[in-house]
Biopython code that builds the backbone (N, CA, C, O; Angstrom):
import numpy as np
from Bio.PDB.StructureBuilder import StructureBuilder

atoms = [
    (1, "UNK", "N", (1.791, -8.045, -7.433)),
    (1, "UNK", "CA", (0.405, -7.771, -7.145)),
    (1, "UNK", "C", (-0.158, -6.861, -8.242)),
    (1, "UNK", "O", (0.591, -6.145, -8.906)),
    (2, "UNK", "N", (-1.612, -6.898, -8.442)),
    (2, "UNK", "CA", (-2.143, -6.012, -9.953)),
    (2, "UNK", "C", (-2.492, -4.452, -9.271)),
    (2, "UNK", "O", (-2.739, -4.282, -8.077)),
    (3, "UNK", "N", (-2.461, -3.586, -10.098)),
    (3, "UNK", "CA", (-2.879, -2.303, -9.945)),
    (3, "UNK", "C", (-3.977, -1.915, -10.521)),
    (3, "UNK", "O", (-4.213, -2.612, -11.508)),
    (4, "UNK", "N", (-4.730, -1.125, -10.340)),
    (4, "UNK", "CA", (-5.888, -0.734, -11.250)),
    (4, "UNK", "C", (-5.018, 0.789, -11.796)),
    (4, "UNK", "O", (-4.334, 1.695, -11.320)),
    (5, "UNK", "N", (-5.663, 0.269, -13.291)),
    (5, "UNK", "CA", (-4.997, 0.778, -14.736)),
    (5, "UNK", "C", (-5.738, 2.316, -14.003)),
    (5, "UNK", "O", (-4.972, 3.279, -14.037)),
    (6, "UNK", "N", (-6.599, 2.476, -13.612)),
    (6, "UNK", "CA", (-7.315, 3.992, -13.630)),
    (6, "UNK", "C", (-6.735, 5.029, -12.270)),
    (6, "UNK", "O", (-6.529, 6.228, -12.457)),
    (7, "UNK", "N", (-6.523, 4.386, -10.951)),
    (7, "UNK", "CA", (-5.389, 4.807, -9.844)),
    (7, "UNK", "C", (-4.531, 4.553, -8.901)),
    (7, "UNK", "O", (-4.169, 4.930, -7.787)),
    (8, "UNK", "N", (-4.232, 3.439, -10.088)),
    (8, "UNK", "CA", (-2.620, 3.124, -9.775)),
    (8, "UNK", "C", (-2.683, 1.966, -8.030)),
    (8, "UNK", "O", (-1.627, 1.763, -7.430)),
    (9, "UNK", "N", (-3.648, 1.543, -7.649)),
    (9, "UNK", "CA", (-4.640, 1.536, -6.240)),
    (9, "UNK", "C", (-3.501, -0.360, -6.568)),
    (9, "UNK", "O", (-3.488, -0.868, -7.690)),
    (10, "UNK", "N", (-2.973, -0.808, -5.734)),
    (10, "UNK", "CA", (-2.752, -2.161, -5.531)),
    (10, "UNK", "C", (-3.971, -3.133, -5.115)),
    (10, "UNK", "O", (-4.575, -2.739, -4.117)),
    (11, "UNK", "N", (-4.373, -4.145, -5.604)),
    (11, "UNK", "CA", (-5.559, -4.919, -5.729)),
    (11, "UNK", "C", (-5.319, -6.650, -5.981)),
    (11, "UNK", "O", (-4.584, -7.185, -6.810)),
    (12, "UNK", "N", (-6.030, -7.161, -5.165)),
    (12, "UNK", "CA", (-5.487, -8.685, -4.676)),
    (12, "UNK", "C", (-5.533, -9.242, -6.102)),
    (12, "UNK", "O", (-5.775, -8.448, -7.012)),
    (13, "UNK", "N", (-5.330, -10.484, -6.370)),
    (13, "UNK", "CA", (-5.048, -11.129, -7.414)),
    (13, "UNK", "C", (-6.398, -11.362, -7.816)),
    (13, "UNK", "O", (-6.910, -10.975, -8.866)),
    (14, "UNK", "N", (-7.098, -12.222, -6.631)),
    (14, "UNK", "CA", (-8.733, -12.665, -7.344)),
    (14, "UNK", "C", (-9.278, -11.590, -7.617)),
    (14, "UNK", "O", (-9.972, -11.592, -8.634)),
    (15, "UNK", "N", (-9.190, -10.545, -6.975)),
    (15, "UNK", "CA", (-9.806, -9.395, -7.545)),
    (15, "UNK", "C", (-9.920, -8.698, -9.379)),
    (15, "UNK", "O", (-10.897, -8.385, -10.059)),
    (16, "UNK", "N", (-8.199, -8.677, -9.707)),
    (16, "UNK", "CA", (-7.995, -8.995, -10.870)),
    (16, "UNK", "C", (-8.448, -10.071, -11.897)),
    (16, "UNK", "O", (-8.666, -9.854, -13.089)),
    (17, "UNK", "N", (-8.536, -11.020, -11.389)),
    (17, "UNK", "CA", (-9.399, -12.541, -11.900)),
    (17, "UNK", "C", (-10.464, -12.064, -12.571)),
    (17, "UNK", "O", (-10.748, -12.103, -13.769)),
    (18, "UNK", "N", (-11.135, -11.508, -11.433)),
    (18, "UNK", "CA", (-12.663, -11.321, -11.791)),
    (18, "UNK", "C", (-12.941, -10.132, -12.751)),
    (18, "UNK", "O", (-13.853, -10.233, -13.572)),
    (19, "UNK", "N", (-11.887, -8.567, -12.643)),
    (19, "UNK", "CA", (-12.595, -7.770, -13.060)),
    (19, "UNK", "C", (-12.025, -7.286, -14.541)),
    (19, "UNK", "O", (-12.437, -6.524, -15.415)),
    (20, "UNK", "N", (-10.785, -8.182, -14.351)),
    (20, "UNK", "CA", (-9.362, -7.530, -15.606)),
    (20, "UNK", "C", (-10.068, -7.768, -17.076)),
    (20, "UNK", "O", (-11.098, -8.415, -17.266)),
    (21, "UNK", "N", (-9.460, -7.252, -17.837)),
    (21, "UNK", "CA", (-10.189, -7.603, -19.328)),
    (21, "UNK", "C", (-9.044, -8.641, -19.611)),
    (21, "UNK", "O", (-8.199, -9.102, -18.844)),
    (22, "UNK", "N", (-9.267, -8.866, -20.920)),
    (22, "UNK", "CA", (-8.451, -10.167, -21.865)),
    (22, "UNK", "C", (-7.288, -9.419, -21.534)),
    (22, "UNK", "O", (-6.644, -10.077, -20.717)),
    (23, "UNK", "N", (-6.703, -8.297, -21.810)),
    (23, "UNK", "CA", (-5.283, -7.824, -21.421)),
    (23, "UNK", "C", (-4.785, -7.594, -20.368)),
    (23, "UNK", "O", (-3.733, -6.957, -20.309)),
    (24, "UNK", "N", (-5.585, -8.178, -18.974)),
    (24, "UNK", "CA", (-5.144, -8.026, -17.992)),
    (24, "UNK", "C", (-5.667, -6.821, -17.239)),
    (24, "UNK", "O", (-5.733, -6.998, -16.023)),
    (25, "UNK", "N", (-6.132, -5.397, -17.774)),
    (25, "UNK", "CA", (-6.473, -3.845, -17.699)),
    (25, "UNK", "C", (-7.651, -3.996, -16.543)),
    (25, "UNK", "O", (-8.564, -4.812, -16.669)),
    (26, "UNK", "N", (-7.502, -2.965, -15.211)),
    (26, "UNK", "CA", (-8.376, -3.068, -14.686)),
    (26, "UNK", "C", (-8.524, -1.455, -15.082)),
    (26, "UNK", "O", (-7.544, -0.751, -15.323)),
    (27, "UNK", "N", (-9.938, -0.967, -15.113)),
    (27, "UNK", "CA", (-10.362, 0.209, -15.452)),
    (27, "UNK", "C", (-11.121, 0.628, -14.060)),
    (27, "UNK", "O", (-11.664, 1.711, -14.279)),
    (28, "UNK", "N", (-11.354, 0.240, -12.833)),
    (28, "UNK", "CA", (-11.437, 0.958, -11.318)),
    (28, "UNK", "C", (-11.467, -0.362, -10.434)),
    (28, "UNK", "O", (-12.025, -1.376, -10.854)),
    (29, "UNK", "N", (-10.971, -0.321, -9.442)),
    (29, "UNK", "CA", (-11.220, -0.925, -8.240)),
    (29, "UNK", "C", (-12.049, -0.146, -7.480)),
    (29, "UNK", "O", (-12.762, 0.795, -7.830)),
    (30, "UNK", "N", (-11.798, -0.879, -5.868)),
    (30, "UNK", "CA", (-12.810, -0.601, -4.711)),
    (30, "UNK", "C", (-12.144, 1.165, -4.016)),
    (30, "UNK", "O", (-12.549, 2.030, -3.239)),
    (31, "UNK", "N", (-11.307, 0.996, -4.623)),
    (31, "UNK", "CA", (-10.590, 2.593, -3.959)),
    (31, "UNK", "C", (-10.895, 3.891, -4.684)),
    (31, "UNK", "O", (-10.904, 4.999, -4.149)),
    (32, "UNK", "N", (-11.186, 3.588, -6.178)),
    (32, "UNK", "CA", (-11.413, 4.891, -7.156)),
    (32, "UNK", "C", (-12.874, 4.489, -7.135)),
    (32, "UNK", "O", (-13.436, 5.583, -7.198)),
    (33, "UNK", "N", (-13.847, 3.535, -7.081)),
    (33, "UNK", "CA", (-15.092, 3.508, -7.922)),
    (33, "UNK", "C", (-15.961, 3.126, -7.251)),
    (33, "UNK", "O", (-15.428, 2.433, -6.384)),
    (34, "UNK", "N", (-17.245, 3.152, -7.072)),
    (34, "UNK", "CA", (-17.885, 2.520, -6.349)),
    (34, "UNK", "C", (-18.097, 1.332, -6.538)),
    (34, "UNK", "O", (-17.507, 1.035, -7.576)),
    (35, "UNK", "N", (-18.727, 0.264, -6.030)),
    (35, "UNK", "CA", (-18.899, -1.522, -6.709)),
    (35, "UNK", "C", (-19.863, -1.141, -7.730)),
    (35, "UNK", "O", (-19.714, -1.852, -8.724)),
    (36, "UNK", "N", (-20.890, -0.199, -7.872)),
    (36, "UNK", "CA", (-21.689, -0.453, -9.211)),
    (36, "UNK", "C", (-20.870, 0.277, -10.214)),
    (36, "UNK", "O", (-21.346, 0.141, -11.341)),
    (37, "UNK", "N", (-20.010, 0.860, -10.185)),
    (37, "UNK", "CA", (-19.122, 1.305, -10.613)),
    (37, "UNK", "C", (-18.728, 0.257, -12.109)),
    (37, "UNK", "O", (-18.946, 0.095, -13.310)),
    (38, "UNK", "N", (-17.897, -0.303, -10.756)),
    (38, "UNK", "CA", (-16.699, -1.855, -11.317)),
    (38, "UNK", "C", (-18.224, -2.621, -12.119)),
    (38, "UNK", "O", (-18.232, -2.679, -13.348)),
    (39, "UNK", "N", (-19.132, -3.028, -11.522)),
    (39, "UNK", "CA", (-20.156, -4.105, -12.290)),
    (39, "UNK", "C", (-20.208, -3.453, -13.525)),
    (39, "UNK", "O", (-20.029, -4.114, -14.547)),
    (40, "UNK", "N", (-20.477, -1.973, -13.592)),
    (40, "UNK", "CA", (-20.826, -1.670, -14.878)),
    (40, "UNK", "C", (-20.013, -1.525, -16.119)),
    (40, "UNK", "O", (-20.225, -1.843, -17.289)),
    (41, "UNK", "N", (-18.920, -0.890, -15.447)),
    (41, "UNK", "CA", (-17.865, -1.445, -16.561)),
    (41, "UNK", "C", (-17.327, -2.469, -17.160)),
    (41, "UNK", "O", (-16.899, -2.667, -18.298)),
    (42, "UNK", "N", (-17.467, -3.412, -15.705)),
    (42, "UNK", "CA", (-17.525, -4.788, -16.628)),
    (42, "UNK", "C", (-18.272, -5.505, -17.631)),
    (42, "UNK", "O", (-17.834, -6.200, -18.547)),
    (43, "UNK", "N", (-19.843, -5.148, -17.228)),
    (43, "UNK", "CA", (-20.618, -5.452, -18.152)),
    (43, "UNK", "C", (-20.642, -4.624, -19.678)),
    (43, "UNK", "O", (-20.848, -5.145, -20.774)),
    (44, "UNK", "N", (-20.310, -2.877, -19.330)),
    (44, "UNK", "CA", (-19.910, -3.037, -21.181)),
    (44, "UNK", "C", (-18.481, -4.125, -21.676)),
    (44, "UNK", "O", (-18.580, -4.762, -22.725)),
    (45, "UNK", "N", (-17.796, -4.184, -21.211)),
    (45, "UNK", "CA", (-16.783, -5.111, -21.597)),
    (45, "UNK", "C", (-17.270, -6.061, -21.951)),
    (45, "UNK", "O", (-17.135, -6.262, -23.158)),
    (46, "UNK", "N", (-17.998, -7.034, -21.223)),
    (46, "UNK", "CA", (-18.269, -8.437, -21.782)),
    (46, "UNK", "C", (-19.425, -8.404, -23.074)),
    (46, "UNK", "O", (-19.617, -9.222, -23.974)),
    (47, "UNK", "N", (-20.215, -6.886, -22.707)),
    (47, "UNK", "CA", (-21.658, -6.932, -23.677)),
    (47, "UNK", "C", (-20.716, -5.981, -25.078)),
    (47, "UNK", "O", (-21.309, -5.209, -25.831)),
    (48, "UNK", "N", (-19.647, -6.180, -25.144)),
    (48, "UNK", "CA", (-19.410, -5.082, -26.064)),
    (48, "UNK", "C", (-19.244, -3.743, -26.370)),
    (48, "UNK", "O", (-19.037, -3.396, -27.533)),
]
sb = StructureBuilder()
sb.init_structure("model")
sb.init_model(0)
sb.init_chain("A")
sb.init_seg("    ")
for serial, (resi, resn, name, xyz) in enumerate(atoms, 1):
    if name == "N":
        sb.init_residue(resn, " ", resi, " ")
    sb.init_atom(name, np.array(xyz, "f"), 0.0, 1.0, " ", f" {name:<3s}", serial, name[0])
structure = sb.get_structure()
């Protein structure tokens, strides 16, 4: 099962799907971050 890289938090697979970068790295889930949290980090990731 994946962990989030930031606290260690166990996190379902699709979850990982959606939020991991190209290396797999999740930088917060639903346990450390809030959801606008996770959106926003994802979006610098994809915007660069």
């Amino acid at each position: 099962m994946a962990r989030c890289n930031h606290c260690d938090s166990h996190v379902s697979d699709q979850f990982a799907r959606v939020f991991a970068d190209e290396y797999g790295r999740l930088m917060a889930c639903p346990a450390c971050s809030a959801n606008a949290g996770i959106a926003e980090s994802t979006r610098k990731r994809i915007d660069g």
